[in-house]
N, C-alpha and C positions, 0 to 999 in steps of 0.2 A: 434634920430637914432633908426632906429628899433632894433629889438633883431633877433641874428643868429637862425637858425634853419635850422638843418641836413638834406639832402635830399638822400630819401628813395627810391630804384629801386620797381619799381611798379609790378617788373616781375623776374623774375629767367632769370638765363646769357644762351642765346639760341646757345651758343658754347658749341660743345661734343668732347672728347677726338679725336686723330688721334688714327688709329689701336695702341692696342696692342701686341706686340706680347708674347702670354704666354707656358711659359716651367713649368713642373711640374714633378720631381721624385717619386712621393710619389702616389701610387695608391688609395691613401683616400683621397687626394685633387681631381684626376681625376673625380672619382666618386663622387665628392659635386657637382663639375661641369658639371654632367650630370640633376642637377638642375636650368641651367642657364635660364634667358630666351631668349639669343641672339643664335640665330642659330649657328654662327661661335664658337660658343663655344662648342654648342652642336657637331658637325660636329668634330672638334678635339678630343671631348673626347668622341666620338665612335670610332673613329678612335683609338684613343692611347688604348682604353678595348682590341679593338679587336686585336690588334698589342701585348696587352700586354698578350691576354689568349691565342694567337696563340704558345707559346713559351712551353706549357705543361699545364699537371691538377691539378701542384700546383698553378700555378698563377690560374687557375680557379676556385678553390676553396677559393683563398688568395678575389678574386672578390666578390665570394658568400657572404661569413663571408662579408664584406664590405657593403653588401647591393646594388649591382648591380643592381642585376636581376629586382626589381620592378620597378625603372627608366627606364630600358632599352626597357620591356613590354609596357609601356606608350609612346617609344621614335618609336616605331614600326609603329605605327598612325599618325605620327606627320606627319604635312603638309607639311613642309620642305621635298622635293624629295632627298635631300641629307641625311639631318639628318636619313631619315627613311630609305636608302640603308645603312649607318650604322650604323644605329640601328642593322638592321635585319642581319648584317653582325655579330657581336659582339654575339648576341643571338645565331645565327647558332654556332659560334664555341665554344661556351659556352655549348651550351646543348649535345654539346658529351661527356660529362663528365656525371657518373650516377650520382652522386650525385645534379649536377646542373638540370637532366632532373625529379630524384626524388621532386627537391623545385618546376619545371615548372607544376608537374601534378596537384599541389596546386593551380595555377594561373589560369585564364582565358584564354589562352594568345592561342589556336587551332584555333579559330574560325579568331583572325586578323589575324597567320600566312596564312592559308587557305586564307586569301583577296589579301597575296600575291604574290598567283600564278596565278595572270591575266596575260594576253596576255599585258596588259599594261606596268608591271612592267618588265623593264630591266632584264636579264639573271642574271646577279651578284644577285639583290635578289631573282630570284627564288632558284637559287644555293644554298643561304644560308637559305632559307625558304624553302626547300627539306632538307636539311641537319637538321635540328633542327624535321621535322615530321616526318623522318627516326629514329632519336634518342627516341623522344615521343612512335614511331607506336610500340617499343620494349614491352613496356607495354600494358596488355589488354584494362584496360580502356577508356585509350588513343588510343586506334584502336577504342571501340564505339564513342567515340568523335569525330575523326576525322570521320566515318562515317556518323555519326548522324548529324554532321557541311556540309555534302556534299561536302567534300574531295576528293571522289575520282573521279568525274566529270574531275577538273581541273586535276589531278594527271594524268588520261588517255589521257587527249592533250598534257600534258606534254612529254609523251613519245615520241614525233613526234620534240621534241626540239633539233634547230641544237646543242647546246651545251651538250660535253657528260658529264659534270659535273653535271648537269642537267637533264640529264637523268639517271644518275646512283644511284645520291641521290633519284628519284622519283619512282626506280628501288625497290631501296631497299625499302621504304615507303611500294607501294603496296607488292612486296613480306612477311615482315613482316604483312600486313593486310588480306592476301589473307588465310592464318592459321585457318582464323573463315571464316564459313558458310555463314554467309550475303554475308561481303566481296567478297567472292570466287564469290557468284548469282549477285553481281554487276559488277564487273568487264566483266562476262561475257554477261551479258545485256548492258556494254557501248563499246559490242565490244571491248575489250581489248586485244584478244587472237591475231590476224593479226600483230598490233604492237610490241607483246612480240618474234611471233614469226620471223615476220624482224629484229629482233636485236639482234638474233642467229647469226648472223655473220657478226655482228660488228665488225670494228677494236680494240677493248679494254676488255681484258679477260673479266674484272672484270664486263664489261655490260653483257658479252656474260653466263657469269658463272651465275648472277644476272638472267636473263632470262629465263635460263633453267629451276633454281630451283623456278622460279613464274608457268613458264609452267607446272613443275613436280606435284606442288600441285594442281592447276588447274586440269589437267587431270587426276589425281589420284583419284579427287572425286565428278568431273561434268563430267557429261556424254553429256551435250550438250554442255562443251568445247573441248571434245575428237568430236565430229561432226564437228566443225569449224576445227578441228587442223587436221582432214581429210580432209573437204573442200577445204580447204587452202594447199592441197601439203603440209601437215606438214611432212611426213613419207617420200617422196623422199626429200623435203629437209633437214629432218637429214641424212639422208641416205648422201646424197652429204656431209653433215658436216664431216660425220665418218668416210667417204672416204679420206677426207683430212687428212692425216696423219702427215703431217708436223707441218700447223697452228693450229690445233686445238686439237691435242693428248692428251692435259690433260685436255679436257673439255669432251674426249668420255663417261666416266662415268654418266656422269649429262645424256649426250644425248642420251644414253643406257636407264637411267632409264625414261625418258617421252617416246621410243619409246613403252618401258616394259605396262605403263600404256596406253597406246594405244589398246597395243595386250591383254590388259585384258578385254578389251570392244569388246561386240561380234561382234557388224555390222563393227564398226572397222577393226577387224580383220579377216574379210571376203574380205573386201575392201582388205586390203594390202594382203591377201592370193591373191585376183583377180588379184593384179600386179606385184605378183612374191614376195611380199616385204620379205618374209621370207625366199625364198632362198638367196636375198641380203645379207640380216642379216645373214647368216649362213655364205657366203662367206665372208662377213668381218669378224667375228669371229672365221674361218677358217686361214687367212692370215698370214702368218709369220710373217708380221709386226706390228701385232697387238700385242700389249704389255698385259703380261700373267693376270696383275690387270686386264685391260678393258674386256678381255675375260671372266675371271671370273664373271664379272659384268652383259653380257651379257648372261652368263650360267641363272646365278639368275632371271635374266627377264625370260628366259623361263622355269625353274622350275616353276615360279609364276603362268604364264598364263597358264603352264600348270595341272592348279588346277580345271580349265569348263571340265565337258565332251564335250563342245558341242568345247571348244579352245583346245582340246588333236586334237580332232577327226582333225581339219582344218591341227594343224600342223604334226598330222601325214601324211596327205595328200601332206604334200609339203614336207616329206622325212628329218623329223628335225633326226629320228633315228642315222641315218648315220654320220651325223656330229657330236652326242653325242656320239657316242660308239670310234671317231678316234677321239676326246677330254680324252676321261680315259687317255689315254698315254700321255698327253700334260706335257709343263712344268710346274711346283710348283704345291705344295700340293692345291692351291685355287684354282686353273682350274679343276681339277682331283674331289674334293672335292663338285666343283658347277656342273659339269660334270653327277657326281653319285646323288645329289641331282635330278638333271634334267632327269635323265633317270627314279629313283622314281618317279616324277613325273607323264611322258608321260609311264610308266609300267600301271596307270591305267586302260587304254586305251588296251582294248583285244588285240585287232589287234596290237598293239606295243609290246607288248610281244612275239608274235611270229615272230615281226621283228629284236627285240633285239637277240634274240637265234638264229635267221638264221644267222643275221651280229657276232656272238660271242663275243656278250656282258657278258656275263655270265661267259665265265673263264676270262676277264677283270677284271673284277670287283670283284670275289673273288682272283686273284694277288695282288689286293690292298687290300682285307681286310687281306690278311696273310704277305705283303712282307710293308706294307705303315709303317711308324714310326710316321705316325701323328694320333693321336688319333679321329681326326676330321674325316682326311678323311676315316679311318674304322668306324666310325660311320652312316657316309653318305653311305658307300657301303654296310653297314648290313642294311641300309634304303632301296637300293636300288635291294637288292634280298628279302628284305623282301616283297616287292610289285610287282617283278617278279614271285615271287613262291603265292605269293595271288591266292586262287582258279583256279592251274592252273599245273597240273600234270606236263606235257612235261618239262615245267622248272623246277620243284624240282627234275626231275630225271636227269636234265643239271647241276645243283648246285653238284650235287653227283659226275656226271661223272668228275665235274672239281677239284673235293677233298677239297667240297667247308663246309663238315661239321666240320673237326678239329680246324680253324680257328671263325667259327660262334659258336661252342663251346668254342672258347678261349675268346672270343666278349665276349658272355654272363658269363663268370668269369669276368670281368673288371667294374662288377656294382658299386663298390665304387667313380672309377673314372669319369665311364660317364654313370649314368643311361638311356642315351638314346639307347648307344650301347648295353642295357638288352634287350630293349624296341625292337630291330629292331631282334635282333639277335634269342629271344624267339621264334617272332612272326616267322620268316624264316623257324624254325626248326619244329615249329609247324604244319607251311603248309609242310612242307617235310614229317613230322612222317606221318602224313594223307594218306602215302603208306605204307602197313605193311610191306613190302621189305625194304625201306627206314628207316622205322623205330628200326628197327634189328640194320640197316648198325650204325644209330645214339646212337642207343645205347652199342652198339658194342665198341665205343671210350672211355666208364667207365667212363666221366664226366661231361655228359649232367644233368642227374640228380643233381648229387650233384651240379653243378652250380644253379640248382633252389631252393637251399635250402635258400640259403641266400636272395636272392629276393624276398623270401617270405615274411620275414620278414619287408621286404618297409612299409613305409607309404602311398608312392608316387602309386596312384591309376591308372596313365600313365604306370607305370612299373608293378604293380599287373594285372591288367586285359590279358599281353599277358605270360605272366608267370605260370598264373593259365590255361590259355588255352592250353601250351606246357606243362604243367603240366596231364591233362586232356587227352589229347592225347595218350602222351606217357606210361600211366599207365595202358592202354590199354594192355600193354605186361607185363607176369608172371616176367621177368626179372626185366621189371621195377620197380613193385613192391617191390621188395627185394630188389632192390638198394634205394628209397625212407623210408623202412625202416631203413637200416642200415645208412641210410644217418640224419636220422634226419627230415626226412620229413612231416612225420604225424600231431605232435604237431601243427606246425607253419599253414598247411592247415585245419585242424580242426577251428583254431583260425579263420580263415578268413571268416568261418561263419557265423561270427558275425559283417561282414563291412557291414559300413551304402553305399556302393556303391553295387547300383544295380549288375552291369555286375561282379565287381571282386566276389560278394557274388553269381551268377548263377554261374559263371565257377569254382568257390568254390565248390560249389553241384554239376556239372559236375563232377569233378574228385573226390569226396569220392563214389559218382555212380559206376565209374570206377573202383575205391581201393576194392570198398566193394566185389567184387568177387573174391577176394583171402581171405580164410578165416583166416590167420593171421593178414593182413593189417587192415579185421575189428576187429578184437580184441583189435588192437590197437587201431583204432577213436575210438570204445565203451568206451575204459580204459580211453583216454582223452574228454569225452564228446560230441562227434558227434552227439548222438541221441538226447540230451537232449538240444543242438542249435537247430537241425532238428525242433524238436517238434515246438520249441516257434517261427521260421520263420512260421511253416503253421500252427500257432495259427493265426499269421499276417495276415491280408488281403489284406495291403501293400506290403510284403515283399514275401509274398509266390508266386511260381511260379511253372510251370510243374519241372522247373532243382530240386527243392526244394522237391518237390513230389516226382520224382523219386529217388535221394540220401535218403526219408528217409525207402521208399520200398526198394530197394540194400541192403539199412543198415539193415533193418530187412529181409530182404530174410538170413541174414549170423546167423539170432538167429530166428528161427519160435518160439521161446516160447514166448521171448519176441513180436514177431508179432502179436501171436496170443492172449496177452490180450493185448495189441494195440487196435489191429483192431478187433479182435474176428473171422477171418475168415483166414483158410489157404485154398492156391487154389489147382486144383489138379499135381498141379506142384511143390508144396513145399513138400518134401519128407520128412517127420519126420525120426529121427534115435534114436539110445540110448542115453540119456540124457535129452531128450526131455520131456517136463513138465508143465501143466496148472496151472496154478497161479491164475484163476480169471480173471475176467477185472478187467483192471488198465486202468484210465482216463486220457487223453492226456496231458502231464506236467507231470504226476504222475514218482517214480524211480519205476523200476519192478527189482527184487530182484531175487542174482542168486538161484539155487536151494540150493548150499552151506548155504546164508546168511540163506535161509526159513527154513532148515535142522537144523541147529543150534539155531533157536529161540526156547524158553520155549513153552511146549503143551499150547495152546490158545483154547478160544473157537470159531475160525473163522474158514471156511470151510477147508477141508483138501488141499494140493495141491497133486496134482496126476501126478507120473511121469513114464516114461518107462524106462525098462532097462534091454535087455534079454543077456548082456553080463555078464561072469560068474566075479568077484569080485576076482583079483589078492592081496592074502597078503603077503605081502614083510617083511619080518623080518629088523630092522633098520641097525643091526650091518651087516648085510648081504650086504646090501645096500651101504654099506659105509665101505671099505676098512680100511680105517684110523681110526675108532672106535672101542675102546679097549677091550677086552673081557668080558662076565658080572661076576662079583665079585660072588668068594663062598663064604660062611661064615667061617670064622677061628676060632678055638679051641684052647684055647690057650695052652702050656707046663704044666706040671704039678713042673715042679723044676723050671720055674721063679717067682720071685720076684715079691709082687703087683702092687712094682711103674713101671716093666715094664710090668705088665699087663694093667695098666691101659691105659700106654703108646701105648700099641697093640690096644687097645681096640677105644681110641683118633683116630688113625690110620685108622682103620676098619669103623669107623661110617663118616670121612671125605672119603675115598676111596666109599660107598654109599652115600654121597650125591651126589659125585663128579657122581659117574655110573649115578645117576637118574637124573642129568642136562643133560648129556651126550644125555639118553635116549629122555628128553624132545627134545634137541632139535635138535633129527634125526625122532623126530615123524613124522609116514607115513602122507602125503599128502591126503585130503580129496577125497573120488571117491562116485559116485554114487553106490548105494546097487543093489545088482545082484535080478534078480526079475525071479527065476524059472519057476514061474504060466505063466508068460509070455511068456518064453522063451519053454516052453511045448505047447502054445496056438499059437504059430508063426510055431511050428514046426508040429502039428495038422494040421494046416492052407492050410500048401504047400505041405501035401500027402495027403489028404483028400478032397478038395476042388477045387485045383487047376486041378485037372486032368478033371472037370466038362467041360471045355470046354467052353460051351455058357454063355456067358457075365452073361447075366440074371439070371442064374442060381448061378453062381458063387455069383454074389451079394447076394441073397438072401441065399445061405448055409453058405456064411460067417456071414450074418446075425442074422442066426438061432445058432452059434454058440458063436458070442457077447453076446447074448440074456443067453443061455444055463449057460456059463461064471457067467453072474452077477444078476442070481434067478431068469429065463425063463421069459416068459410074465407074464405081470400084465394089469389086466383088466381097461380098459378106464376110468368107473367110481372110479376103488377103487383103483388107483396108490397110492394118497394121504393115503394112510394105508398100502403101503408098507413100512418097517421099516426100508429103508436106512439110516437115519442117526440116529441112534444110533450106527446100525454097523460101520459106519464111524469112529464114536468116541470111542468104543470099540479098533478098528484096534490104532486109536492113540493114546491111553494108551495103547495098548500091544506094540505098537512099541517106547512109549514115543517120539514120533518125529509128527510134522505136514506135513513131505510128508510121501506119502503111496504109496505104487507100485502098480501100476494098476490089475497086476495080482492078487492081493492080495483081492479087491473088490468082494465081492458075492453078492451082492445088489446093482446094480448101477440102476440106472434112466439116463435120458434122454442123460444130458452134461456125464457121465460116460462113457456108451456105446458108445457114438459118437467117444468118445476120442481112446477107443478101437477099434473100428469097422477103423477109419482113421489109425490106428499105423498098423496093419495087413495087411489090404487093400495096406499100401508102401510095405509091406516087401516081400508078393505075388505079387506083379507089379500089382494090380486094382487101377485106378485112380479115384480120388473122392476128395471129397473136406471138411473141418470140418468150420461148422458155429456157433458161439457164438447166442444161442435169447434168449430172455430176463427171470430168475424166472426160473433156471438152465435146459432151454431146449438149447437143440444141435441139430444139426442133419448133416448127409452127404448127398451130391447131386451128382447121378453118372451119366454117358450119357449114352445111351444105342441107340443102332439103333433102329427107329419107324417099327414096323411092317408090321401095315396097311398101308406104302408109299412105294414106286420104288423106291426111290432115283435121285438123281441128274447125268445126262449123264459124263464121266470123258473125258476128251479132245482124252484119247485112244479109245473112244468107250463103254468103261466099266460104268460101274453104282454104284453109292458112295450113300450109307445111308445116308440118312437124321438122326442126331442124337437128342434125346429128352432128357431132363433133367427129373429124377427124384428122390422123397426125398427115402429112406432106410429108413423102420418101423423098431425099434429094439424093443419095448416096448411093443405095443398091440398086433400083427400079425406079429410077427417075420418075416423076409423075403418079406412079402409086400412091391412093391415097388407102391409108391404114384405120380403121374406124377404132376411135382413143376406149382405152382400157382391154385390149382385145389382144390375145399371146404376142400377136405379128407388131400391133404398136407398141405391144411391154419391151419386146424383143429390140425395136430399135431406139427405144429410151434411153436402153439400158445396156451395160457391155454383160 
């Protein structure tokens, strides 16, 4: 018998299970199973993700953490036409979650969604392949990827998809993409704008609302998408949309703001001017039925556009005036408010100004700044007479007639709360002071000024520049001035100086220009440093400017002394008086020192300073002066029958009662005045019976010259001036006077800068005009005009004949009386050593 032996299958059993059917609660077994490799398995468990994320963004997150998303990326591709519609189903509602679309930016996964937006695939997955690159396109990034992937190719056929699911997901995509620059130039190279704008008036808000705002940015900053979106009947078919008041009332705002962006494009909005578009637009924004938000909304677009001169001019042409001034009265503060904005606007516009004032825009509009309780909209209407009254009289004197300055005064107090209403309200009154009538009336209310105090002190350079300007204006008047100082004004404009902004630091110098011709007002910028900002701006060659120049000439027109070692030249327009005193030159930067401080220094040995003074020296006894000052103390003797200790006690007494008198005394001590100068005041009085009665100019000059000369040790010969022994007398006179100024009259030895000093202080006080000039190595000299002789003169518009007048220098030195005709060898010669 043989031996048994087992018999072995050669093959594995070619029977496979009958279906399955498999249930699973547990979302971590789902998701193992999206590793299966049987289809029907895959197919259930995209199904059950997406059944199961659809319920909220916790299960989609509960997905995330599980490790979904990379299966489902890979499941997207799968050749399975099922698996991959659920795949791409599960991914769509998954990546509306940020967090799940934050892990997708990580992945690859733009480029297959982008595969499935063909024409090939089924609705259901464009639906959810629009919805997942709607969620992606929120991120920048992910907007160049999807562009860079060629995105939006398909995205733009998409919009022509019967399905509005599908169109509203592809909606949103491009709108999100359309944000950046590229996007915007693609879209409108695939022709994208005709379809955005056919689905304006779709059945489904949410496409219609979607549409608007892809068209708004669109045409807010392609200018050859506002060309198609003319092309294309864009402007009558919103125009139709906004008509409709029924269906589409809460979408008017959207479609207000792309008409707005229209009208900001010129050819644009010459178009719609050529087909009436803007009277349209007025009449719906006119309509009772138009609801007071969309109105406002509507205001705004043409405040905007009306920011061109060349879009004021169109829409003044089509009569927008008229519907803005019968909006002031409309209802709610945001009609009224975009109303006054929009009439600021088209106010720049000449010709609209004087359409506004005919139509009585103007007491409209200050009703609302005095009677409105929103702080907005007086703000908008101190905006909006601020730019009616802009370079334009007839209306600042409208603004008055309608009692429109107490309330623009009340504006400009209200800077804490809305520095714009400073801003609008300055600038208004400013253009109104600019009439001196007007300006009276404005100051006349006692609290223009002082409202500018505080606003000086801004930081905010928006609100400094028209503040210093109604500042500047208004200072123009003696009143004002005294209300600026009593207000406080000085300090804070001095300060302003010193800003590093051009325009507020010019209007800054502007108005100390203006101050400086009240001589108290400069005493004060002097006291807080005017001059010495002044100096170091036109050290600048940045900063300095004519406004700069002239504030620091004003400022020194209020002090000739200090002018004249300045600059070394008075004109014959600066009239010296008593007090008056040469110092020397002082170098620009340098302090010039009052006569007081020079008075009081210890005798030096630097040149004397020289000053006039023909008024007589008033001495005021202290206790005289001073009512309340107690009598002065005599000396007591004391009894001969009392006792030493209350002698001593008397005595105690006596020596506190003098010290007590001699503080007293101290400190009613007279006030320092300048020294009465006789010589002077004898040589003034000389001057004007003696000279004055001479008559002819030339003469005149020259006996006053002969008599400067006489004064201060007659002439001294050309060659041997230098051995005339002026300055030892000099220093002689300041030891006898122990002081370093000396009084002109006082001088019997002067030379060149002496005499001149003399000869210009006489010359004011007999009315001869002349002029004093500092030269170099203590020469001076005056230059007076005088009619040329040898000429006709110039024919006078009456017939009559005007001298030609000639400059020439006044010899006080060699040939007393000689007059030297200026630039000529003989007056180079005594300029100059």
């Amino acid at each position: 018998m043989g031996k048994k032996v087992k018999k072995e299958n050669d093959a594995l059993c070619k029977d496979t299970f009958d279906p399955l059917p498999i249930e699973s609660k547990k979302p971590a077994t789902v998701v193992l199973m999206l590793s299966s490799p049987e289809e029907d398995v895959l197919i259930k468990a995209c199904d059950a993700i997406y059944t199961f994320a659809e319920k909220g963004d916790e299960n989609k997150l509960c997905l995330l953490g599980l490790g979904a998303l990379e299966p489902l990326c890979e499941l997207v591709t799968h050749q399975d036409k099922l698996v991959r519609r659920n795949a791409v189903m599960a991914l769509g509602i998954m990546a509306t979650n940020g967090d799940v679309t934050s892990a997708l930016k990580k992945l690859d996964i733009i480029p297959s969604i982008i595969d499935k937006l063909s024409p090939e695939e089924d609705s259901v997955v464009q639906e959810f392949a629009t919805l997942c690159l709607a969620s992606l396109s929120v991120d920048f990034d992910c907007k160049v990827k999807i562009f860079d992937s060629k995105g939006l190719p398909p995205l733009i056929q998409l919009l022509s998809s019967p399905d509005p699911d599908v169109k509203k997901n592809t909606l949103e995509t491009i709108f999100n993409m359309v944000q950046d620059q590229p996007s915007r130039q693609g879209v409108q190279e695939l022709d994208g704008v005709p379809p955005l704008l056919h689905m304006v008036t779709s059945d489904y808000p949410d496409i219609q609302r979607l549409a608007l705002n892809t068209l708004d940015a669109l045409t807010a900053a392609e200018r050859d998408a506002r060309a198609v979106f003319r092309d294309q009947r864009g402007f009558e078919k919103l125009m139709e949309f906004l008509n409709n008041k029924q269906d589409f009332s809460e979408l008017h705002a959207e479609a207000l703001q792309v008409v707005c962006n229209c009208m900001e494009d010129g050819e644009s909005l010459r178009f719609i001017h050529k087909v009436a578009g803007v009277s349209a637009l007025m009449r719906f924004i006119l309509s009772p039925t138009t609801a007071p938000e969309v109105r406002a909304n509507a205001l705004k677009c043409i405040a905007r556009t009306a920011q061109s001169s060349e879009k004021r001019r169109l829409l003044h042409e089509q009569g927008v005036e008229e519907a803005l001034v019968e909006l002031l009265s409309g209802d709610g503060d945001h009609v009224k408010m975009a109303a006054c904005r929009a009439v600021a606007g088209m106010s720049l516009h000449l010709s609209s100004k004087d359409t506004f004032r005919e139509l009585g825009c103007i007491p409209a509009v200050v009703r609302l700044l005095g009677n409105s309780d929103s702080v907005e909209v007086r703000e908008a209407a101190g905006h909006a007479l601020s730019n009616l009254t802009h370079d334009h009289q007839p209306n600042a004197l409208a603004v008055h007639e309608a009692d429109g300055v107490k309330p623009l005064v009340r504006l400009l107090s209200a800077g804490a709360s809305s520095p714009g209403s400073v801003v609008h309200a300055a600038a208004a009154l400013a253009n109104m002071a600019e009439q001196e009538a007007l300006r009276g009336h404005i100051l006349s209310h006692g609290g223009a000024v002082r409202a500018l105090v505080e606003p000086l002190r801004s930081r905010n350079t928006d609100v400094l520049v028209p503040v210093t300007q109604c500042l500047a204006v208004l200072a123009s008047n003696t009143e004002a001035r005294a209300q600026l100082r009593s207000a406080g004004a000085i300090p804070p404009l001095v300060n302003l100086l010193r800003s590093s902004h051009a325009e507020v630091r010019c209007n800054a110098c502007w108005a100390v220009s203006v101050c400086a011709n009240d001589e108290l007002t400069a005493v004060e910028m002097w006291r807080h440093g005017a001059l010495e900002w002044l100096q170091e701006i036109n050290q600048s060659l940045s900063r300095r400017s004519r406004f700069s120049e002239t504030a620091l000439l004003r400022l020194l027109d209020s002090n000739l002394s200090v002018k004249y070692s300045l600059t070394g030249r008075l004109a014959s327009t600066d009239i010296t008086s008593d007090g008056f005193y040469d110092a020397g030159q002082v170098h620009a930067g340098q302090k010039v020192l009052s006569l007081e401080e020079l008075s009081r220094q210890p005798v030096n040995q630097w040149r004397p300073v020289i000053f006039v003074n023909a008024a007589a020296e008033v001495h005021v006894d202290p206790s005289e002066a001073r009512p309340d000052s107690p009598p002065s103390m005599r000396s007591k003797t004391p009894s001969r029958g009392k006792s030493r200790g209350r002698r001593d006690e008397d005595k105690r007494k006596d020596e506190s009662d003098i010290k007590q008198q001699q503080q007293q005394e101290a400190s009613t001590e007279k006030p320092w005045s300048v020294p009465f100068d006789p010589s002077f005041r004898a040589l003034c009085a000389q001057a004007s019976a003696s000279i004055l009665p001479l008559g002819d100019q030339g003469d005149v000059c020259a006996a006053l010259a002969r008599l400067v000369s006489e004064a201060m040790g007659g002439a001294v010969e050309a060659e041997r001036w230098h051995q005339f022994s002026w300055e030892l007398h000099l220093s002689q006179l300041k030891a006898e006077l122990r002081s370093n100024a000396i009084p002109v009259g006082r001088v019997c030895r002067g030379i060149y800068c002496h005499r001149a000093l003399l000869y210009k202080c006489l010359s004011d006080r007999v009315g001869l005009s002349c002029t004093l000039v500092r030269g170099e190595y203590n020469r001076a000299w005056n230059e007076v005009l005088l009619p040329d002789e040898g000429d006709e003169g110039t024919p006078h518009i009456r017939g009559h004949r005007t001298p030609l007048l000639t400059a020439y220098i006044v010899d006080l030195m060699h040939q007393p009386g000689r007059l030297l005709k200026s630039n000529t060898p003989a007056a180079i010669q005594y300029q100059t050593i």
